[in-house]
PARO-494820 format. One record per residue (C-alpha): residue in three letters; chain; x, y, z. Coordinates in steps of 0.05 Angstrom, whole numbers, plus 5000, padded with zeros to 4 digits. Layout:
BEGIN
<r residuo="Ala" cadena="A" east="X" north="Y" up="Z"/>
...
This chain:
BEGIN
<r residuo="Unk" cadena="A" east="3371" north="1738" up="7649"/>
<r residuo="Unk" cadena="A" east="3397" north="1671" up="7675"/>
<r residuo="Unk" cadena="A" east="3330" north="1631" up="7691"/>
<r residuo="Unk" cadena="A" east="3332" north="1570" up="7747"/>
<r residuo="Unk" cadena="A" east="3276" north="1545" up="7765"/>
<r residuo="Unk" cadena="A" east="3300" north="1474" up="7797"/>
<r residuo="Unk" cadena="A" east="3261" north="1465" up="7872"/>
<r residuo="Unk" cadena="A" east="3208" north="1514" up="7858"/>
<r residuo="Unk" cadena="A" east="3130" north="1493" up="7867"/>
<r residuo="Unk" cadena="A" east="3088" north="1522" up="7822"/>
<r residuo="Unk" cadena="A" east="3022" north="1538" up="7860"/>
<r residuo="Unk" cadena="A" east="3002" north="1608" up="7826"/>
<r residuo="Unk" cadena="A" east="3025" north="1648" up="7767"/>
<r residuo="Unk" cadena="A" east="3032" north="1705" up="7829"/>
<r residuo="Unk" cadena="A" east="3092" north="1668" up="7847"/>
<r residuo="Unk" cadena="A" east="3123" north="1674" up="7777"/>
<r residuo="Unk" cadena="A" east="3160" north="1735" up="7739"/>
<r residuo="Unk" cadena="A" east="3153" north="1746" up="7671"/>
<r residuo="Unk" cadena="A" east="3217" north="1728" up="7653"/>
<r residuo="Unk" cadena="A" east="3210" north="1660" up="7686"/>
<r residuo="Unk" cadena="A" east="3140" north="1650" up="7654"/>
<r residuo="Unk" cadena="A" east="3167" north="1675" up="7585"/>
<r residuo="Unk" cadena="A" east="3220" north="1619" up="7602"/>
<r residuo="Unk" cadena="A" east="3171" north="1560" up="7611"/>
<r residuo="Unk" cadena="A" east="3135" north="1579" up="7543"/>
<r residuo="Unk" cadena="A" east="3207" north="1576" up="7511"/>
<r residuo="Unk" cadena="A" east="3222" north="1514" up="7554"/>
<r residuo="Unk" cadena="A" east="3146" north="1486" up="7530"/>
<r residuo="Unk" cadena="A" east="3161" north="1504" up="7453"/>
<r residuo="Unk" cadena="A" east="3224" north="1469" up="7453"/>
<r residuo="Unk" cadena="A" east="3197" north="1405" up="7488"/>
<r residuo="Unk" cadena="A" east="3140" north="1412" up="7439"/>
<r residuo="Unk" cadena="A" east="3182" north="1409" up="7374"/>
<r residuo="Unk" cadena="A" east="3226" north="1353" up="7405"/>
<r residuo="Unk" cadena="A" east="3164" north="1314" up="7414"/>
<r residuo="Unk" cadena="A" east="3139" north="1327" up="7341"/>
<r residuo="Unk" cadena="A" east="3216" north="1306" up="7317"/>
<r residuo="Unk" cadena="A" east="3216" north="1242" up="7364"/>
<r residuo="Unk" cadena="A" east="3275" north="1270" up="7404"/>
<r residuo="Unk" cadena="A" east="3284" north="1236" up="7469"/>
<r residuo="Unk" cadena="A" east="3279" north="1278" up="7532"/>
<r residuo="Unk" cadena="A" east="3291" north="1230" up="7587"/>
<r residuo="Unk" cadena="A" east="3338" north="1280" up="7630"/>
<r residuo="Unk" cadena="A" east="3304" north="1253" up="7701"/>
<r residuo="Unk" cadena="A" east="3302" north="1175" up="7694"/>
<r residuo="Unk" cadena="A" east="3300" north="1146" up="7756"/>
<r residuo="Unk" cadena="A" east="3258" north="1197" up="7793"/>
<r residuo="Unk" cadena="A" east="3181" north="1182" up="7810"/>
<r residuo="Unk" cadena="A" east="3121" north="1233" up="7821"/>
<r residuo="Unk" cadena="A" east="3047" north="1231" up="7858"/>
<r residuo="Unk" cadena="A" east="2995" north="1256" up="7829"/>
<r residuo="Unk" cadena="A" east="2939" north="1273" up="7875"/>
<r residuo="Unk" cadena="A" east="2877" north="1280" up="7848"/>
<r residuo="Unk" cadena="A" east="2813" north="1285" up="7892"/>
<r residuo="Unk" cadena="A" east="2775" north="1322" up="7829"/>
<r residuo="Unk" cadena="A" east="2775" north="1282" up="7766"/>
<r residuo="Unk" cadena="A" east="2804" north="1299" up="7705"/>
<r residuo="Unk" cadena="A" east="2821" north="1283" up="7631"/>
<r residuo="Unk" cadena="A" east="2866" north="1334" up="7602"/>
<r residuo="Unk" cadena="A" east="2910" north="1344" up="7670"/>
<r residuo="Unk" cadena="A" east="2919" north="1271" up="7690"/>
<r residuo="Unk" cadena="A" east="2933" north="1244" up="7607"/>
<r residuo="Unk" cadena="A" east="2987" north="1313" up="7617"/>
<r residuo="Unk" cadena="A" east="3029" north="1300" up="7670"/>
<r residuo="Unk" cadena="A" east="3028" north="1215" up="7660"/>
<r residuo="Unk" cadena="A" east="3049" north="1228" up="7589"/>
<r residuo="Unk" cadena="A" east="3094" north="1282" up="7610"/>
<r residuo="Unk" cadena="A" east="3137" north="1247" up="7667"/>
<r residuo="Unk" cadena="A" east="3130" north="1190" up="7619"/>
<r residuo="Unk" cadena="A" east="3175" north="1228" up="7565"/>
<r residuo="Unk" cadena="A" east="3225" north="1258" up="7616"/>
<r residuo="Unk" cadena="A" east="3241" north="1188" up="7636"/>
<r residuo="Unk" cadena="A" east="3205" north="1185" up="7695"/>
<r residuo="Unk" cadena="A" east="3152" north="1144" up="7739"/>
<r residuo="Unk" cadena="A" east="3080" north="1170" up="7764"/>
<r residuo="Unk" cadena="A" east="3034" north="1141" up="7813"/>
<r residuo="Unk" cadena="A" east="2962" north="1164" up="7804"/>
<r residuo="Unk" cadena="A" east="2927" north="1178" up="7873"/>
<r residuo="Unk" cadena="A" east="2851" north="1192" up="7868"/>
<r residuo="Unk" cadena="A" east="2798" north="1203" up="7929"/>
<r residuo="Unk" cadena="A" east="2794" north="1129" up="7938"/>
<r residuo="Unk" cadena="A" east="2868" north="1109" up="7930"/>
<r residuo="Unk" cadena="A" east="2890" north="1145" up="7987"/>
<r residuo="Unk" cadena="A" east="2876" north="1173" up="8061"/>
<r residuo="Unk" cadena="A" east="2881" north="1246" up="8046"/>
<r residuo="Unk" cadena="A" east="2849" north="1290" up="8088"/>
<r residuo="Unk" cadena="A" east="2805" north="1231" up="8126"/>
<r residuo="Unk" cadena="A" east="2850" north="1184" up="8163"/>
<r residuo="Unk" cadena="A" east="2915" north="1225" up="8153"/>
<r residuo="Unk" cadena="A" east="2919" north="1296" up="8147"/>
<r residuo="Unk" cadena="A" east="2954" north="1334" up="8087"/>
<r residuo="Unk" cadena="A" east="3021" north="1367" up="8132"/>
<r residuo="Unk" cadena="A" east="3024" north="1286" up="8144"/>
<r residuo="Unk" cadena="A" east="3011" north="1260" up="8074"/>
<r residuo="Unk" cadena="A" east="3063" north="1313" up="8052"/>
<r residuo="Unk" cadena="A" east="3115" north="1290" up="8094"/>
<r residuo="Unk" cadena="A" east="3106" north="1217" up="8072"/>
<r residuo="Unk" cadena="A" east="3099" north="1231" up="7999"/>
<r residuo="Unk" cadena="A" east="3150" north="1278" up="8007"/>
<r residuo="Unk" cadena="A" east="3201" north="1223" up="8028"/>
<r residuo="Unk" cadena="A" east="3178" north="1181" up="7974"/>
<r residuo="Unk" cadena="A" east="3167" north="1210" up="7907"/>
<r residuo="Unk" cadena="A" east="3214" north="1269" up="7884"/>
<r residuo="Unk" cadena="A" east="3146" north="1326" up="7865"/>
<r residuo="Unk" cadena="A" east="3082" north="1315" up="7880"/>
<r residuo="Unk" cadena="A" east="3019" north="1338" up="7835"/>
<r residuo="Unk" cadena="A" east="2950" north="1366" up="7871"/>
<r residuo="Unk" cadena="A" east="2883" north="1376" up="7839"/>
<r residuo="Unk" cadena="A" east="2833" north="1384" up="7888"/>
<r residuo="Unk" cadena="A" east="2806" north="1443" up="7925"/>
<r residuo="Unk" cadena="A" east="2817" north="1498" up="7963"/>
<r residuo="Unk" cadena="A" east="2884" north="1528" up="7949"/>
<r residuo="Unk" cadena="A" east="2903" north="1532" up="8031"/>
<r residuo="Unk" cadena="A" east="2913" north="1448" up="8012"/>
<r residuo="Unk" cadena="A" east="2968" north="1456" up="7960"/>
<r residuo="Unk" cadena="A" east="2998" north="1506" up="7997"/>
<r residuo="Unk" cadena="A" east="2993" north="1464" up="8050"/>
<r residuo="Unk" cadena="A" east="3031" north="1411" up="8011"/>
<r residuo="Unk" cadena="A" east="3081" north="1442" up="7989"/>
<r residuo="Unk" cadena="A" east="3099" north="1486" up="8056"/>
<r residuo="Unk" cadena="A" east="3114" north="1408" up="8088"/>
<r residuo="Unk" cadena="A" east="3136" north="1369" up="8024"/>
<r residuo="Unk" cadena="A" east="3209" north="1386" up="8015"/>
<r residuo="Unk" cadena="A" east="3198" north="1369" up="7949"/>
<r residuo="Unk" cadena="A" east="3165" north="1417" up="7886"/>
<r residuo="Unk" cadena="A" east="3098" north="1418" up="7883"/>
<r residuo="Unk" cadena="A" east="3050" north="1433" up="7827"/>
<r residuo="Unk" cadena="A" east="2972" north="1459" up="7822"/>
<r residuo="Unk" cadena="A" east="2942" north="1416" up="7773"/>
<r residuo="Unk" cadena="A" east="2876" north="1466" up="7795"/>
<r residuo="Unk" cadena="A" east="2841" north="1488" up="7861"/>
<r residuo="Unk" cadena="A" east="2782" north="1534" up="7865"/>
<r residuo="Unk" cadena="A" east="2822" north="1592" up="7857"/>
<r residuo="Unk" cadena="A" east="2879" north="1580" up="7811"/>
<r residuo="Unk" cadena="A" east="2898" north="1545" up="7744"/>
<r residuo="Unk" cadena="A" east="2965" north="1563" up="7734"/>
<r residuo="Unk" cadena="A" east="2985" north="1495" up="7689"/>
<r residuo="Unk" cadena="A" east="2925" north="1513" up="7640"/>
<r residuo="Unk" cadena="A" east="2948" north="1590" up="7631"/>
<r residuo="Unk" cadena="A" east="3014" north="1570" up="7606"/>
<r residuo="Unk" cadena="A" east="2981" north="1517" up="7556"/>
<r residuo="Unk" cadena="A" east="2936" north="1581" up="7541"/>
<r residuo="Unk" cadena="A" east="2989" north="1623" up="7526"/>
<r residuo="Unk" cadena="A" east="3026" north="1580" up="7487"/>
<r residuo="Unk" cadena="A" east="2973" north="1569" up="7439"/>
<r residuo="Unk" cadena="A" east="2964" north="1649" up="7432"/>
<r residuo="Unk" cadena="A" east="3038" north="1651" up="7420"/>
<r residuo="Unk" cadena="A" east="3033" north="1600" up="7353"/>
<r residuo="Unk" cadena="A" east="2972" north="1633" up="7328"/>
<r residuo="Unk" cadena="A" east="2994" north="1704" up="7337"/>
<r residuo="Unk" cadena="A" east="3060" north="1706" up="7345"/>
<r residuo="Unk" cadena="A" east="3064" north="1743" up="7416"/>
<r residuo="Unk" cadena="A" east="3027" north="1746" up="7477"/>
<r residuo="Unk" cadena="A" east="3045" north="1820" up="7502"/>
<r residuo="Unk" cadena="A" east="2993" north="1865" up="7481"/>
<r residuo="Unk" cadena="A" east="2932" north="1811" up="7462"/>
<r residuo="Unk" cadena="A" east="2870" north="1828" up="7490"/>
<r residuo="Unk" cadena="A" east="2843" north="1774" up="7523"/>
<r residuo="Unk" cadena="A" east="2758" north="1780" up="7540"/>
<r residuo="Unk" cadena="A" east="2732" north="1728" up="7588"/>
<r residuo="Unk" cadena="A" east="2657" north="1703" up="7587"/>
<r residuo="Unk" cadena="A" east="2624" north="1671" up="7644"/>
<r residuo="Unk" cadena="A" east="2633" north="1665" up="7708"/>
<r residuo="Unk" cadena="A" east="2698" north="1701" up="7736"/>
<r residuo="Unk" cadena="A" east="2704" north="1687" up="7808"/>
<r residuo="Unk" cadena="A" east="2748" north="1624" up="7804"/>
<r residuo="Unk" cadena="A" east="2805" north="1592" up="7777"/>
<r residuo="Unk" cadena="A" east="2798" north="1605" up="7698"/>
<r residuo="Unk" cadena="A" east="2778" north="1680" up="7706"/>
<r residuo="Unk" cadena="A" east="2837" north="1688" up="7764"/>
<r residuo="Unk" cadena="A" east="2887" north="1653" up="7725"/>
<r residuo="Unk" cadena="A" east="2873" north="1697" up="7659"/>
<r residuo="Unk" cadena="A" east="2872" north="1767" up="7699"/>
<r residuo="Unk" cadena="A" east="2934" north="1749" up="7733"/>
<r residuo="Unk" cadena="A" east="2973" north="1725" up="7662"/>
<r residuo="Unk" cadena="A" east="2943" north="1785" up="7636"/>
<r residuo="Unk" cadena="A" east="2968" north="1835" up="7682"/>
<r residuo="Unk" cadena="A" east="3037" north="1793" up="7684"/>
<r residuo="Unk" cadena="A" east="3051" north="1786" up="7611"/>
<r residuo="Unk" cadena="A" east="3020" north="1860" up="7589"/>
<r residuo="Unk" cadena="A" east="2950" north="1837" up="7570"/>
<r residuo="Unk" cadena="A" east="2886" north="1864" up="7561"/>
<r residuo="Unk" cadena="A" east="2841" north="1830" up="7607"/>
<r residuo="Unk" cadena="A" east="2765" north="1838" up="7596"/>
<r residuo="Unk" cadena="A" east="2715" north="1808" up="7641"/>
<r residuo="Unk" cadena="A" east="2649" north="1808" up="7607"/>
<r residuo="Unk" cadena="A" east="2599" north="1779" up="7657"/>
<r residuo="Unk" cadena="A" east="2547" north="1794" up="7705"/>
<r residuo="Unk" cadena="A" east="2564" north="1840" up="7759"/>
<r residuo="Unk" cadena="A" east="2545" north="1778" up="7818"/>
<r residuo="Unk" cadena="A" east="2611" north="1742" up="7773"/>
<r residuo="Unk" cadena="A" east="2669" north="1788" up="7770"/>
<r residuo="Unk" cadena="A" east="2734" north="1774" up="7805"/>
<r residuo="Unk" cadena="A" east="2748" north="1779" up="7875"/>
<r residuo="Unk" cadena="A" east="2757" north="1860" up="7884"/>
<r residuo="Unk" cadena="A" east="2823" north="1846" up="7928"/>
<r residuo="Unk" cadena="A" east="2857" north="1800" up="7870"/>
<r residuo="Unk" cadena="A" east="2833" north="1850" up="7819"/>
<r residuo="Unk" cadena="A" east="2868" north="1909" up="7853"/>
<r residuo="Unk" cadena="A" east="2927" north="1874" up="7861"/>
<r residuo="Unk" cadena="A" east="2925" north="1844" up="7790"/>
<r residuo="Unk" cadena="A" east="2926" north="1924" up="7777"/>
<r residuo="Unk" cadena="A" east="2977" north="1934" up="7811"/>
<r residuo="Unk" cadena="A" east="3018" north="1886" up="7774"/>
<r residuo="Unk" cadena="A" east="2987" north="1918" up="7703"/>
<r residuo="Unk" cadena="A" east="3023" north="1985" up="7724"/>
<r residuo="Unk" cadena="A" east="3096" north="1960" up="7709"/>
<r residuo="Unk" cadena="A" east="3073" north="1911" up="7648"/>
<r residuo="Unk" cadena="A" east="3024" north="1964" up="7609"/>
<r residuo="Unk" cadena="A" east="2966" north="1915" up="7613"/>
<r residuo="Unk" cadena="A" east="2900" north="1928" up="7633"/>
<r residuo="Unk" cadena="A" east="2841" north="1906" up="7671"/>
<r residuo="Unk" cadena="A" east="2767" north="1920" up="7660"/>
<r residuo="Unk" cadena="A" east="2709" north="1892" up="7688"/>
<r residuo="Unk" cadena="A" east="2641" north="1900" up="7645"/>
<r residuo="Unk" cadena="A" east="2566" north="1879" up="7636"/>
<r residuo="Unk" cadena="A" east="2564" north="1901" up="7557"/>
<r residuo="Unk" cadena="A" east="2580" north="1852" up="7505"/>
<r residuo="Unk" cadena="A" east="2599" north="1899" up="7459"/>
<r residuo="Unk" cadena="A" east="2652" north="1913" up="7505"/>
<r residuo="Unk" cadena="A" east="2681" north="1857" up="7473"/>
<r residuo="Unk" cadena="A" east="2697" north="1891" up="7406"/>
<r residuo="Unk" cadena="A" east="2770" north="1887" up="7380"/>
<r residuo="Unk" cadena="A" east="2789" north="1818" up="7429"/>
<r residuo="Unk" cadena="A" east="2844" north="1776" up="7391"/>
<r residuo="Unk" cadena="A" east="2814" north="1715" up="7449"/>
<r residuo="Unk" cadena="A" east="2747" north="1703" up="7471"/>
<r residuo="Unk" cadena="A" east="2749" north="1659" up="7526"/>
<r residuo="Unk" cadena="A" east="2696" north="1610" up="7572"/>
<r residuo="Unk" cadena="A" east="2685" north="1560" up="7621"/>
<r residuo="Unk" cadena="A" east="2636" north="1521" up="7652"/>
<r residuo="Unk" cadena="A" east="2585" north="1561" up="7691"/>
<r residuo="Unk" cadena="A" east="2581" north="1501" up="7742"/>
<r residuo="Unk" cadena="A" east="2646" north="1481" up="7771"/>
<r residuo="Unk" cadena="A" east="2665" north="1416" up="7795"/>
<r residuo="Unk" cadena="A" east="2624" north="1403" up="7872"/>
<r residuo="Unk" cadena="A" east="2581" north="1453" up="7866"/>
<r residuo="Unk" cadena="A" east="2507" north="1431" up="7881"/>
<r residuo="Unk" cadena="A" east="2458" north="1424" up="7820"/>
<r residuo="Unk" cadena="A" east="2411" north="1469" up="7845"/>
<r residuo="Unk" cadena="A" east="2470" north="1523" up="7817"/>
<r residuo="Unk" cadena="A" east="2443" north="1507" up="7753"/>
<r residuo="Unk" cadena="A" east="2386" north="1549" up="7744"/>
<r residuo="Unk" cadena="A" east="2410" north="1607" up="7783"/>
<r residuo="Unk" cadena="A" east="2473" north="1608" up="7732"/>
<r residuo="Unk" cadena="A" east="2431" north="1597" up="7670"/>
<r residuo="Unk" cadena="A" east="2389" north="1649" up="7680"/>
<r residuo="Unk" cadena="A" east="2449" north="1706" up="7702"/>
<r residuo="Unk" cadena="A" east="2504" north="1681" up="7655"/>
<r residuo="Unk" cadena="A" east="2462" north="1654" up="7577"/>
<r residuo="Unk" cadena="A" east="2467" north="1729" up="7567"/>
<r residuo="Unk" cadena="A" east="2539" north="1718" up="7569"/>
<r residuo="Unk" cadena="A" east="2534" north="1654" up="7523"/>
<r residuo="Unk" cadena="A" east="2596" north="1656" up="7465"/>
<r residuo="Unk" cadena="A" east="2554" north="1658" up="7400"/>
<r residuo="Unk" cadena="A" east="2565" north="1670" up="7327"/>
<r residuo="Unk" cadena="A" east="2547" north="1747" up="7343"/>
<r residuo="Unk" cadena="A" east="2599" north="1752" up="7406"/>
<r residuo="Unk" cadena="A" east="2650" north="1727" up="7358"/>
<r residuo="Unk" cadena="A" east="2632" north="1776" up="7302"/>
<r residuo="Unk" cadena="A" east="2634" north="1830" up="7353"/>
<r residuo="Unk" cadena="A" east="2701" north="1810" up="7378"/>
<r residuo="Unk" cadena="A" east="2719" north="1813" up="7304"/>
<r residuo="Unk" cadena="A" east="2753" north="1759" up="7245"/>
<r residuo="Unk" cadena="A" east="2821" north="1753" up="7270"/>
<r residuo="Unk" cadena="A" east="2791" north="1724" up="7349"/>
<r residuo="Unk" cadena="A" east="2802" north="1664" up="7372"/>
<r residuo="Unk" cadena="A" east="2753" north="1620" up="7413"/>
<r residuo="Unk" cadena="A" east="2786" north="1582" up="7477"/>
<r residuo="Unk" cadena="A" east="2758" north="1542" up="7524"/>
<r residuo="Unk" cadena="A" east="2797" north="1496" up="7578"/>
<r residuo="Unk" cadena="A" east="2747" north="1446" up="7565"/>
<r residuo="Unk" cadena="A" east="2702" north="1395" up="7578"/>
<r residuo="Unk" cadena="A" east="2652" north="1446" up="7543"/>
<r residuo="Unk" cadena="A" east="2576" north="1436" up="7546"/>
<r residuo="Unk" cadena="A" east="2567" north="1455" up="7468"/>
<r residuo="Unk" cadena="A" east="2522" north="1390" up="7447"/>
<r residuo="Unk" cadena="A" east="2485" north="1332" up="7477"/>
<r residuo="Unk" cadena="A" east="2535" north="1280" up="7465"/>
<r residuo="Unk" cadena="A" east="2547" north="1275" up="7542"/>
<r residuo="Unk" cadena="A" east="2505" north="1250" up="7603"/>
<r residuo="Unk" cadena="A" east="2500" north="1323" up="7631"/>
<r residuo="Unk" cadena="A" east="2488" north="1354" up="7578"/>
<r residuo="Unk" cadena="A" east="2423" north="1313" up="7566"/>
<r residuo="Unk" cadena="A" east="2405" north="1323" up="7635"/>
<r residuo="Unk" cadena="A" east="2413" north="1389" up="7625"/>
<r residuo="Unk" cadena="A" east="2368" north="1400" up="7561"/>
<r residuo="Unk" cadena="A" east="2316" north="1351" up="7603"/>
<r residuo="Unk" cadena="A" east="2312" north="1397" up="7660"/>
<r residuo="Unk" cadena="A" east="2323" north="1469" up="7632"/>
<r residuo="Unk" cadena="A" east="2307" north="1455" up="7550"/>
<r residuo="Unk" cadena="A" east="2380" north="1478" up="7533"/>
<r residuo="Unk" cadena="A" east="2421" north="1448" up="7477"/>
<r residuo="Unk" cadena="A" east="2486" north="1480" up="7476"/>
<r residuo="Unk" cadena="A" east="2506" north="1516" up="7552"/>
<r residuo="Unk" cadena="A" east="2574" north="1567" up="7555"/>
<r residuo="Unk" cadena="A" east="2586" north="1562" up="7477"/>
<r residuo="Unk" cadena="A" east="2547" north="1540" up="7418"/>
<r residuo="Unk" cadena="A" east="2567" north="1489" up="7377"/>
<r residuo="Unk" cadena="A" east="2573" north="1530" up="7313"/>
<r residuo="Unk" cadena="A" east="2633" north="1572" up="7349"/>
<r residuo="Unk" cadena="A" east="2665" north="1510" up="7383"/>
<r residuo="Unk" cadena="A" east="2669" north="1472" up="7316"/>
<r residuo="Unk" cadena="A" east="2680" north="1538" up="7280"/>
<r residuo="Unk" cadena="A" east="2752" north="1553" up="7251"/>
<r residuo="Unk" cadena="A" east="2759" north="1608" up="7293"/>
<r residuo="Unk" cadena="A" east="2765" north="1555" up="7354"/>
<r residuo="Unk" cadena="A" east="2833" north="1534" up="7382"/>
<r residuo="Unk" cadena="A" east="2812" north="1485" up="7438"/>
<r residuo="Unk" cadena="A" east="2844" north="1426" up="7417"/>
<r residuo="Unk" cadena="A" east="2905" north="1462" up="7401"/>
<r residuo="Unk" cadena="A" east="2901" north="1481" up="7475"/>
<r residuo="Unk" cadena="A" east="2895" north="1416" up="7509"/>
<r residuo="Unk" cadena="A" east="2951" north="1379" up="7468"/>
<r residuo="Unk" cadena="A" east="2988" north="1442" up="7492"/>
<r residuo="Unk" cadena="A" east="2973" north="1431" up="7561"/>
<r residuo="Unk" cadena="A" east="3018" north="1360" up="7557"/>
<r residuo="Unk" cadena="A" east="3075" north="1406" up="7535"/>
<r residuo="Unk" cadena="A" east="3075" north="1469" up="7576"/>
<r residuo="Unk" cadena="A" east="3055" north="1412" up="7643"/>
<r residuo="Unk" cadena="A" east="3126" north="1385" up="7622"/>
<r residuo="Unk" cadena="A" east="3156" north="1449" up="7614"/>
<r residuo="Unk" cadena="A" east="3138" north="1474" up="7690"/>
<r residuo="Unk" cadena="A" east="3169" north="1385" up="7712"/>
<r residuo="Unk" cadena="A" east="3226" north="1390" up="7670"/>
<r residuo="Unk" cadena="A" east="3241" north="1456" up="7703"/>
<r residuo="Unk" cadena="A" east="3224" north="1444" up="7773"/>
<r residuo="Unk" cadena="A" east="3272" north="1382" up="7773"/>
């Protein structure tokens, strides 16, 4: 099958077919050995992209600089206070301007009506670097890394800890269900995924053999090649979250035990930042106020040679150029 790709957004891994998301890992591999041999990929010099970001970031902004940066390309960084989106000037308005402008345009924000938004009145690609309900750019960095450490991605069972309402837990059942995974959500019943995205995750499962289940028992976890978590406070939510989630989700902590139930050959992921010490500001706020050390993951699993996070953000640098590269 003859994959292009050029003009597309890339908003939601709904949007995509397997094919074309089994193209952008091969695209992202490729990139990724070129980088590692000091091959020049500078195909779209001359051409410029915004990236709006109105939630901060680490691993998405360092991505797509360094990324246009490699394909031969120029990037102007737009955070809450660089810009008037969504206070003095609307987004259909800030599309159409940045749309004349810059040849894609990046969005990390919020709700996923504002990318859509974007990218409905751009006229250029657009790309989710994250809203509340999807993560599409970290699920191919995700599956890329399960690709190099297993040598496939059809058939992996894939168990997700935490809370699953939002982007990370969306993102995974939908790449599940597209790619023939086993999706597990092992949470809290208050935290599964939406029931409408689930049955039409389902839906999708039928014609790729994967499957989804939705459970309360650890155990459940037994056999998973990836055990997976997040944050159990997302970016904006209040702080009075925090002891509502502690007390629903520690149960649901990854530990030494969840990884010996999930067996030897798992793998540990995490999109990261993780709350596994108290070498950051929060997390000493957080062992003031609740007496925790380690949050969503312990520290002996996150430094543990089972864990692949850091394999995971360099590869969200290469999959990020993947999905520009292809786009333009």
């Amino acid at each position: 099958m003859s994959v292009n790709l050029k003009g597309r957004n890339f908003l939601t891994l709904l949007d995509y077919s397997k094919e074309e998301i089994e193209y952008l890992l091969d695209l992202a591999a490729e990139l990724k050995d070129k980088k590692k041999k000091g091959i020049p990929v500078d195909i779209h010099r001359g051409k410029n992209v915004a990236l709006i970001f109105e939630k901060t970031s680490t691993r998405t902004r360092c991505s797509f600089e360094v990324a246009a940066n490699d394909l031969g390309m120029g990037s102007t960084y737009l955070d809450p206070k660089a810009s008037q989106i969504g206070k003095k000037e609307s987004i259909a308005d800030t599309a159409r301007v940045l749309g004349r402008m810059f040849d894609a345009i990046e969005y990390r924000g919020y709700g996923q009506e504002i990318v859509e938004e974007l990218a409905d009145k751009a006229g250029v690609p657009v790309w989710n670097g994250l809203t509340n309900e999807f993560h599409p750019t970290q699920l191919l960095a995700d599956m890329l890394t399960i690709r190099e450490k297993f040598g496939k991605i059809e058939g992996i069972t894939f168990a997700y800890l935490g809370d699953a309402r939002y982007n990370m837990g969306n993102s995974i059942m939908i790449a599940c269900a597209k790619m023939g995974m086993h999706f597990i959500a092992c949470t809290n019943k208050k935290y599964f995924p939406d029931r409408k995205l689930v049955e039409r995750c389902k839906e999708i499962a039928k014609e790729s053999g994967a499957t989804i289940t939705l459970t309360e028992d650890v155990n459940d976890v037994k056999g998973a090649d990836v055990v997976y978590t997040d944050v159990w406070v997302s970016m904006g939510e209040p702080d009075e979250i925090w002891e509502e989630r502690i007390k629903d989700l520690t149960p649901y902590r990854v530990t030494s035990e969840v990884m010996k139930i999930a067996g030897d050959k798992a793998v540990f992921m995490h999109c990261l930042p993780a709350f596994h010490d108290l070498n950051t500001e929060t997390g000493r706020v957080i062992k003031e106020k609740y007496g925790l050390d380690e949050m969503e993951v312990t520290d002996e699993v996150f430094e543990s040679a089972q864990s692949v996070v850091f394999d995971e953000a360099e590869n969200r640098m290469h999959t990020i150029k993947a999905v520009m590269y292809a786009t333009l």
